[in-house]
Structure formats: structure tokens, C-alpha cells
C-alpha positions in Angstrom: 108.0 72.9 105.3 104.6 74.5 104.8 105.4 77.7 106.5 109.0 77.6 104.7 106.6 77.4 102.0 104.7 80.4 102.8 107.9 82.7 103.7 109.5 82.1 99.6 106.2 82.9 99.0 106.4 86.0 100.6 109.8 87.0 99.7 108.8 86.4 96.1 105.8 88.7 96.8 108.5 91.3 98.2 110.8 91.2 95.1 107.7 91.6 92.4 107.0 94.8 95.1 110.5 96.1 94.5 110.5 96.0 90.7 107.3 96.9 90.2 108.9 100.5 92.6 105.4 100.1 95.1 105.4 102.1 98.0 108.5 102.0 100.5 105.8 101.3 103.6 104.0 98.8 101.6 107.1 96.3 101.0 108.5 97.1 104.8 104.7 95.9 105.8 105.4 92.9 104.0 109.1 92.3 105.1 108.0 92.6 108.9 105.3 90.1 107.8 107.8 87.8 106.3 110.6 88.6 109.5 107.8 87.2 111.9 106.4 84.2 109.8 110.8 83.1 109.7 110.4 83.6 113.9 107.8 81.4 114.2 110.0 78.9 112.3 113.6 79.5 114.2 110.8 78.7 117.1 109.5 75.7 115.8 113.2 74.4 115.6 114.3 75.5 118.9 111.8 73.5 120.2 112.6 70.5 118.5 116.1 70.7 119.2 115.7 71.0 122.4 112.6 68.0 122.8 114.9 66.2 120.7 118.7 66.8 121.0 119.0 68.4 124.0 116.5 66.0 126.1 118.1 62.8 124.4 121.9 64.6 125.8 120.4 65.4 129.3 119.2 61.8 129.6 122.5 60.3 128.4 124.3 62.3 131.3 125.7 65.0 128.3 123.5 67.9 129.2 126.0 70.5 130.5 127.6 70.2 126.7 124.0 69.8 124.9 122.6 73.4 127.1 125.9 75.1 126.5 125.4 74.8 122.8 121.7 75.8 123.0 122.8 78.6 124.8 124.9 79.6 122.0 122.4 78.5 119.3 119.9 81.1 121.2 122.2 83.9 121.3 122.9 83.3 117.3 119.1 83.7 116.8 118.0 86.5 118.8 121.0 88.4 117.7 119.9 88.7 113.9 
């Protein structure tokens, strides 16, 4: 939650950028910022689905099912 916290804070940042009409670089410095900090949290859920969900499916004899969807759940995120 804290670094969901942090990323509104930084996409309110952005939009106060955009009206105020800063410099183009300045708010793309700042939404590359921002594009990272929501990585690191598509990464911090990965990895609990997969310590969580997927682990509990493998152990219960449901993995095939439980790695085809993370497979899919991958491809979602590092499409963008």
C-alpha cells in the first residue's frame, strides 16, 4: 500500500506539472519515475501470486492450470 501510496503521489505531482505547462522533459522524467515505481509493484504481486497461489496449486496437484495462467498473467504485464 505504501508504494501505491507513493505512485498517486506521483501522478498527482505529474498532473500539477501539466497545468502548471512545466517543461515537456521535466514531466516525462517524472512519468518514467512513476512507470518504474508501478514495476516494482506488478513485481511485488507476481511474487506473491506465485509464493502464494501458484505454490498452494502446485502442491494440491493443480500446477499445470495454476503456471498456465501465470504465464498469461506475465505476458499481460510485460506487454503494457
Amino acid at each position: 500500500m505504501a508504494r501505491l501510496k507513493r505512485v498517486e503521489g506521483q501522478i498527482k505531482g505529474i498532473m500539477r506539472m501539466v497545468e502548471e505547462g512545466r517543461y515537456c522533459p521535466d514531466i516525462l522524467q517524472q512519468v518514467s519515475a512513476m512507470t518504474g515505481a508501478m514495476d516494482e509493484v506488478s513485481l511485488i504481486l507476481l511474487r506473491s501470486h506465485i509464493t502464494g497461489c501458484v505454490k498452494d496449486a502446485i502442491e494440491q496437484d493443480q500446477g499445470e492450470e495454476a503456471i498456465d495462467d501465470l504465464i498469461t498473467v506475465v505476458r499481460k504485464v510485460i506487454r503494457r
